[in-house]
VEXLOTOR-145496 format. One record per residue: residue in three letters; x, y, z of N, C-alpha, C, O in turn. Coordinates in steps of 0.02 Angstrom, whole numbers, padded with zeros to 5 digits, always signed. Example, Ala and Ser with C-alpha at 12.3 -4.5 7.8 and 13.67 -1.06 7.14 Angstrom:
2
ALA+00660-00284+00390+00615-00225+00390+00660-00165+00390+00712-00166+00423 SER+00642-00112+00354+00684-00053+00357+00645+00002+00394+00670+00057+00402 
This chain:
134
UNK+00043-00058+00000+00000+00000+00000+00045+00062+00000+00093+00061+00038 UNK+00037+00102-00030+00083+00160-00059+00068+00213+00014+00038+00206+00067 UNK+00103+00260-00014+00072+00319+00048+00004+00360+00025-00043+00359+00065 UNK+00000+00378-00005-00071+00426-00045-00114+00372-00029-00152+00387+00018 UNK-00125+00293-00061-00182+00255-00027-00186+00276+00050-00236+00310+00065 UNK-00138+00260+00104-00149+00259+00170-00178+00327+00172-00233+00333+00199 UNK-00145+00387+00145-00176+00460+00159-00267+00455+00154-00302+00486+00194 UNK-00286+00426+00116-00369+00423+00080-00380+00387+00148-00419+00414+00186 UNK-00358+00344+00162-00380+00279+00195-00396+00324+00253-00454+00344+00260 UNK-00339+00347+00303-00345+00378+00348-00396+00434+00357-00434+00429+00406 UNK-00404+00497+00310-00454+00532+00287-00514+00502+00316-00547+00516+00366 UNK-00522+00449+00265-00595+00404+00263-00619+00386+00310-00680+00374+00308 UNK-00582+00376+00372-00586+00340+00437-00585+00419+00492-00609+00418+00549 UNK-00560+00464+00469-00593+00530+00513-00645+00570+00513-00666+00610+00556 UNK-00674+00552+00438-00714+00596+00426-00793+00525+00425-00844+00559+00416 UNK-00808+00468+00429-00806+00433+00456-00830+00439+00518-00891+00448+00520 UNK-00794+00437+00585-00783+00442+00645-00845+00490+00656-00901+00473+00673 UNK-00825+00553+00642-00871+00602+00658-00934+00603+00609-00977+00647+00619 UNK-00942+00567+00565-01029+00570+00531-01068+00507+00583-01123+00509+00611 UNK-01032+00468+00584-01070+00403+00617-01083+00426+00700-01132+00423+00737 UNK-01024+00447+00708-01041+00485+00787-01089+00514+00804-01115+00484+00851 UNK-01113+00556+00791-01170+00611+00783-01230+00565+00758-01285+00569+00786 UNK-01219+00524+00708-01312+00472+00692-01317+00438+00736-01371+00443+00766 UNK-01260+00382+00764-01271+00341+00820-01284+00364+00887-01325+00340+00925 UNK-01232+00428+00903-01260+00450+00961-01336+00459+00975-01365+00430+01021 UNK-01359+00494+00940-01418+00542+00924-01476+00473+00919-01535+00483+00935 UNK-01458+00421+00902-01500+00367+00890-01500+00321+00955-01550+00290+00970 UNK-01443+00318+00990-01451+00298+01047-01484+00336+01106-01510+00314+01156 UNK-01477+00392+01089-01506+00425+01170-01585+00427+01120-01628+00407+01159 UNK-01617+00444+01054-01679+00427+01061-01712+00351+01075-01772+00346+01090 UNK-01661+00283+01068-01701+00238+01077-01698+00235+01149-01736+00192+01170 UNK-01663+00266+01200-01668+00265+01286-01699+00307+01333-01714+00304+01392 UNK-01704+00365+01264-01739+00411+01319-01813+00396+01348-01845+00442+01372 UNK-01843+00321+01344-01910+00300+01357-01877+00289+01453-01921+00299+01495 UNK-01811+00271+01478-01790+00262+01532-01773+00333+01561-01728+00329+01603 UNK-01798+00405+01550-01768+00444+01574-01718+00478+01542-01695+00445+01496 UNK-01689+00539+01550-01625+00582+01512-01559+00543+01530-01511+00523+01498 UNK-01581+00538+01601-01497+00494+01615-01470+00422+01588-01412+00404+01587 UNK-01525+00388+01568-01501+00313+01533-01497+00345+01456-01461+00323+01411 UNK-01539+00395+01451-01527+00401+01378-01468+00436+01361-01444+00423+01306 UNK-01426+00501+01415-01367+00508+01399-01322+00469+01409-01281+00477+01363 UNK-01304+00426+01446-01259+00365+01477-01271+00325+01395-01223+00310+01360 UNK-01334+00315+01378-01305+00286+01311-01294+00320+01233-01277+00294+01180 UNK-01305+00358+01243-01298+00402+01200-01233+00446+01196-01216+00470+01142 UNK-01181+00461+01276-01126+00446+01283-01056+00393+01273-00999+00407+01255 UNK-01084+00332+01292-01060+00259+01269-01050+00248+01169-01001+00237+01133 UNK-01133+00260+01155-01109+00276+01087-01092+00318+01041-01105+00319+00981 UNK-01064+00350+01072-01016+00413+01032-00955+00405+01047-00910+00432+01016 UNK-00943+00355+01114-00877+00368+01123-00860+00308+01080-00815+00312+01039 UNK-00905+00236+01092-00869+00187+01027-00868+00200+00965-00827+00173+00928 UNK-00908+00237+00946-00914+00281+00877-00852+00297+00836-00825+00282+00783 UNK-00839+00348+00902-00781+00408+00871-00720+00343+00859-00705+00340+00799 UNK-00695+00307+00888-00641+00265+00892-00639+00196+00843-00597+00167+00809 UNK-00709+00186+00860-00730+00115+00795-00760+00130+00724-00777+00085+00686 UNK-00766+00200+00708-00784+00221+00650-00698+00220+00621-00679+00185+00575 UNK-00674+00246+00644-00590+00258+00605-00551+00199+00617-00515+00177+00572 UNK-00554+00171+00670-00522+00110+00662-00552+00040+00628-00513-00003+00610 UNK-00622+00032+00621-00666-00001+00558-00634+00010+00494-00605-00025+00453 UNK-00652+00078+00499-00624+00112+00399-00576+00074+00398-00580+00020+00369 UNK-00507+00101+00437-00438+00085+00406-00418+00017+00409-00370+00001+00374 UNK-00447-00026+00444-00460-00100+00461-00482-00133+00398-00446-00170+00364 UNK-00556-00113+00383-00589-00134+00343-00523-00151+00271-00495-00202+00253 UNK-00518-00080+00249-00481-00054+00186-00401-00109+00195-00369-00142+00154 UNK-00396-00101+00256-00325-00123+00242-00323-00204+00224-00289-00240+00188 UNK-00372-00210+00266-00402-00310+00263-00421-00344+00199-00417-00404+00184 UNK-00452-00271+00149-00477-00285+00087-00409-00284+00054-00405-00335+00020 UNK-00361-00254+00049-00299-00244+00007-00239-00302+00028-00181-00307+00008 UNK-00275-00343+00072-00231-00399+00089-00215-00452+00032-00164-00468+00002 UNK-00281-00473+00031-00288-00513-00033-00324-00508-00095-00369-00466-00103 UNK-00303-00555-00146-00336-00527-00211-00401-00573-00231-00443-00545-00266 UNK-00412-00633-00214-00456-00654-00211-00540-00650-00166-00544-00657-00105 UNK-00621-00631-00229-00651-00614-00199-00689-00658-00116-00726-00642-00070 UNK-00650-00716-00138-00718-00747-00075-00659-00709+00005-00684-00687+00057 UNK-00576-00713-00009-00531-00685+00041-00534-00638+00068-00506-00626+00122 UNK-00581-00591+00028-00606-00524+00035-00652-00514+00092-00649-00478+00141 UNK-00712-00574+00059-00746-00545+00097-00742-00599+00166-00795-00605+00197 UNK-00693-00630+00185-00675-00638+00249-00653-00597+00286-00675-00573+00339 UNK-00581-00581+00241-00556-00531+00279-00578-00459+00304-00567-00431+00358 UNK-00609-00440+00257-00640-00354+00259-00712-00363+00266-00736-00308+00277 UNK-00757-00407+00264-00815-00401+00297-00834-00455+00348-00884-00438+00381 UNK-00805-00528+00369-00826-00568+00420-00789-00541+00465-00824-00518+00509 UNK-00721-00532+00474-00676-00523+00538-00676-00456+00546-00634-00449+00591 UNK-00702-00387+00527-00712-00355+00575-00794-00317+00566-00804-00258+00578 UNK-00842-00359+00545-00898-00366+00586-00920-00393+00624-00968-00374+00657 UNK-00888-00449+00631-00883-00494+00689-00829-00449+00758-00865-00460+00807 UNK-00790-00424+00775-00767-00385+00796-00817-00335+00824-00841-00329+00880 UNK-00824-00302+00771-00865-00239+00792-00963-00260+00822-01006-00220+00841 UNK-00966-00335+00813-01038-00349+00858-01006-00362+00905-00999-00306+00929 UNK-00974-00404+00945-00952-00411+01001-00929-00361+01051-00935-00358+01112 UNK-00901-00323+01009-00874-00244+01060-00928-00212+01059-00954-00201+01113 UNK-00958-00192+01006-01011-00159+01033-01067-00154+01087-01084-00107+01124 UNK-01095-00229+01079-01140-00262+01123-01113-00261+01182-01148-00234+01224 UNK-01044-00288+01206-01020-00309+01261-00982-00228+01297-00952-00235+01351 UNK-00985-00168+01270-00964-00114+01307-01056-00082+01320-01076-00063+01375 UNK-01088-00083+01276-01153-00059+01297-01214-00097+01369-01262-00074+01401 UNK-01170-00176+01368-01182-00224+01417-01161-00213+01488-01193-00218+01541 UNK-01082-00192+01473-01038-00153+01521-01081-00098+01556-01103-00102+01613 UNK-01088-00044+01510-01110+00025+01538-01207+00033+01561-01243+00077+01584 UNK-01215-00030+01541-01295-00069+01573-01331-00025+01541-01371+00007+01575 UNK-01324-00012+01465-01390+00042+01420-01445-00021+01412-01436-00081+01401 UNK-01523+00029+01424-01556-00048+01440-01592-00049+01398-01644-00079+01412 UNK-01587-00027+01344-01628-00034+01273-01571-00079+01233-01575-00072+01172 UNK-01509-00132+01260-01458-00143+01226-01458-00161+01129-01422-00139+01084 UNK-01517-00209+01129-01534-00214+01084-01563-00177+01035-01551-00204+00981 UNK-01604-00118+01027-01610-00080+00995-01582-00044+00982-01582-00011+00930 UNK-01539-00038+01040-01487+00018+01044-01437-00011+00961-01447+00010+00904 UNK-01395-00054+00980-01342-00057+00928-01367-00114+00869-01329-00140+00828 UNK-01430-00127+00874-01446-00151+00804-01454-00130+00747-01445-00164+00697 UNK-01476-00051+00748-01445+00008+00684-01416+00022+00666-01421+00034+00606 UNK-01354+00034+00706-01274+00038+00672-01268-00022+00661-01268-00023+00599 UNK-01262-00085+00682-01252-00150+00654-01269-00172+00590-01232-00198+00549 UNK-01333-00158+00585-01353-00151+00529-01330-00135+00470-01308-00167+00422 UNK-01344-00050+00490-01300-00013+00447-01220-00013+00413-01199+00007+00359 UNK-01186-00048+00477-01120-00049+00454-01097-00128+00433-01041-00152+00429 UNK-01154-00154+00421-01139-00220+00380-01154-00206+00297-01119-00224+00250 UNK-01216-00168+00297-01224-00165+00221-01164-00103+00199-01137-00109+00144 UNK-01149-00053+00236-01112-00011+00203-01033-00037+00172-01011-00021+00117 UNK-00990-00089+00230-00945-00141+00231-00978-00154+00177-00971-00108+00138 UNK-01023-00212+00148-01039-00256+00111-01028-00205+00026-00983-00213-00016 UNK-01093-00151+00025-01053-00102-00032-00997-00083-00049-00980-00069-00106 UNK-00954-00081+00013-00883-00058-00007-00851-00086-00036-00825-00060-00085 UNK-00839-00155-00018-00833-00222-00028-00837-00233-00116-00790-00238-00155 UNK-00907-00235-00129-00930-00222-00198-00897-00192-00213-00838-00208-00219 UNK-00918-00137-00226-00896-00062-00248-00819-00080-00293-00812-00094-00352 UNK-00762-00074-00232-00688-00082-00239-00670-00171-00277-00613-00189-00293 UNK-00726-00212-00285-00712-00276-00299-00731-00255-00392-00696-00265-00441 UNK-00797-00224-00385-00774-00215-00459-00760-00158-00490-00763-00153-00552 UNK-00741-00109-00451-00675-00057-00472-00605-00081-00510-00583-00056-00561 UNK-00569-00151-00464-00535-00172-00462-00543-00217-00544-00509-00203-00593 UNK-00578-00253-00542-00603-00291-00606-00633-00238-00653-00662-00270-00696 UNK-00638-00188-00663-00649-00148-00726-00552-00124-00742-00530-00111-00798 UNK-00519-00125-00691-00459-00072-00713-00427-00156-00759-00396-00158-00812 UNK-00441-00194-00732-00406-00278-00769-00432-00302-00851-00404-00350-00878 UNK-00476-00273-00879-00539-00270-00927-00473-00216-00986-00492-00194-01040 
């Protein structure tokens, strides 16, 4: 991986950080605020703080996991099973930690979300890659 890739890469994973921060936050304290302001900031705190840190370290993870190998099924082990699998377990298990009691609603939207967006990217760069070979 050259330096200008890592420059994008890194970029991608800050700017990133702070869009997902702000939806997830904002989505966690509305699915808690049925418990009151304080469960809903406590989680709505929790998810901004895994946000800010697992949005940029996802990106550059993701990207770097995809540029490992050249084959598509390697791909999508590497850059979409092993760190969505990653990122359900941490997620769940710090929001379990900090006892947000909507847990499940809570991080089933970003989960969601950051499986199909992974999964497009995935695409996306798989046949980017196969048009420049054409």
């Amino acid at each position: 991986m050259d330096h200008s890739n890592f420059k994008i890469i890194f970029f991608r994973g800050i700017i990133n950080s702070f869009i997902f921060s702000f939806i997830w936050g904002a989505w966690a304290y509305y699915i808690n605020r049925v418990n009151g302001d304080v469960g809903a900031i406590n989680a709505a705190i929790t998810q901004v703080s895994f946000t800010v840190i697992n949005a940029f370290c996802y990106s550059v993870f993701m990207e770097y996991m995809f540029s490992l190998s050249q084959r598509f099924s390697y791909r999508i082990l590497n850059a979409w099973v092993i760190p969505n699998l990653l990122v359900t377990v941490l997620l769940i298990s710090i929001h379990y930690i900090r006892e947000t009691t909507e847990l499940m609603a809570t991080v089933s939207g970003p989960l969601a979300i950051i499986y199909l967006v992974s999964a497009y990217y995935i695409y996306k760069e798989q046949r980017k890659e196969s048009a420049t070979l054409l």
